[in-house]
N, C-alpha and C positions, 0 to 999 in steps of 0.2 A: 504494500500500500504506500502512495505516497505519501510523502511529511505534513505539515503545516500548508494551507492556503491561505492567504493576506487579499483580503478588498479594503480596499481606503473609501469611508464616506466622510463628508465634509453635514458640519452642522448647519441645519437651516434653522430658519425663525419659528414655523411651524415643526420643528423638534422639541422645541423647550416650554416650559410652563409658566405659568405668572413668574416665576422665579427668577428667571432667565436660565435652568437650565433644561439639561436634556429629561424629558418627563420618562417616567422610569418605562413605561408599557412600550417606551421606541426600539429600546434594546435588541425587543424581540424580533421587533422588523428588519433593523439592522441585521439579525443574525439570519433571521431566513433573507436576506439580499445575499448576503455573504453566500449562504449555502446553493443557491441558484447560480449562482456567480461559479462559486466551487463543481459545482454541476456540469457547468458550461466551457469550463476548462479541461474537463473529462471527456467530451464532444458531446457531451447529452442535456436532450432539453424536456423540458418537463409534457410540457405539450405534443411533443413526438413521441414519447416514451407511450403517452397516456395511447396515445389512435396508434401506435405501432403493432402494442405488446396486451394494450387493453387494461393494463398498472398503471398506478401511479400512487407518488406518495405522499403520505400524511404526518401530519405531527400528532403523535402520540401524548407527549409528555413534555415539560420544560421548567426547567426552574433557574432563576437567576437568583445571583449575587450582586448586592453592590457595594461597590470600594471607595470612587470617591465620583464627583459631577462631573459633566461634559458641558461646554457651554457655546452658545451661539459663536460660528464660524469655527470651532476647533475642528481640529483634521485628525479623524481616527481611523486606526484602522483594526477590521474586525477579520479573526482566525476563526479557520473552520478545522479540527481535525477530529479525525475517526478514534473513539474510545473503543467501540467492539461493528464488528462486522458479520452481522447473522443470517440464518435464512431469508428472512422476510421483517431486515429491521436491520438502522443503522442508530448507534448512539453517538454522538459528537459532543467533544467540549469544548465551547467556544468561549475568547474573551473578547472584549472593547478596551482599546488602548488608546489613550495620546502621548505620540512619543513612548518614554518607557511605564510612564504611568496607568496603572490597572487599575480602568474605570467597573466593567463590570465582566462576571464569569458566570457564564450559561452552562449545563449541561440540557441536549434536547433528544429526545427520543421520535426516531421517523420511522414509520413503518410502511412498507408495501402490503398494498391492498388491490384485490380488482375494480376496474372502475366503476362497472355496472352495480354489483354488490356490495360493496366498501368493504367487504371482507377480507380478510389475511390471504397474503398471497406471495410467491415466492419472488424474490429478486432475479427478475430475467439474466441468464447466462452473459449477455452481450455488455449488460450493465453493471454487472459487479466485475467482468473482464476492465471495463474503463474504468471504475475508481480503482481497481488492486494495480492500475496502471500509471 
């Protein structure tokens, strides 16, 4: 499997809260960009995967951490890597950083489902060949 994945997203105004900083629920978004992003560097996309193979996949599960704000226009960048690699499920632990400072730390659980039935479904051959790649 390969290493760490790095997406840089830049803070907008509609990031942040009356506070001025980043409201905590963005995190999440940030981290599934990240993981599409991560996707798309493996050559696969979610939308082809879906009409391809008839899968596609979901989040399960997710919990963050937070360590310290992120605030209007700072440049973070968020890691996607692979904690366990299963039949029909992938865990990831991602963080949001600026610079070397650790804003926050995700762990997300995604599962393969079929599309029709949303039920459990195994990891197409072609697609766990491209992330073990």
């Amino acid at each position: 499997m390969a290493d760490q994945f790095f997406w840089p997203v830049r803070v907008y105004y509609e990031d942040t809260d009356a506070g001025g900083i980043v409201f905590y629920a963005n995190y999440l978004k940030f981290f599934e960009r990240a993981r599409t992003e991560w996707l798309r560097a493996h050559g696969l996309q979610q939308q082809q995967m879906k009409e391809q193979t008839g899968t596609m996949f979901v989040v399960k599960s997710g919990t963050v951490e937070y360590h310290a704000p992120a605030r209007l226009d700072d440049e973070l960048t968020i890691s996607v890597e692979i904690q366990k690699l299963g039949r029909a499920s992938l865990h990831f632990v991602q963080e949001a950083r600026c610079g070397e400072r650790l804003l926050a730390t995700g762990v997300i659980k995604v599962g393969c489902v079929d599309a029709e039935s949303v039920r459990p479904a195994a990891i197409p051959a072609h697609v766990l060949d491209a992330i073990r790649n």
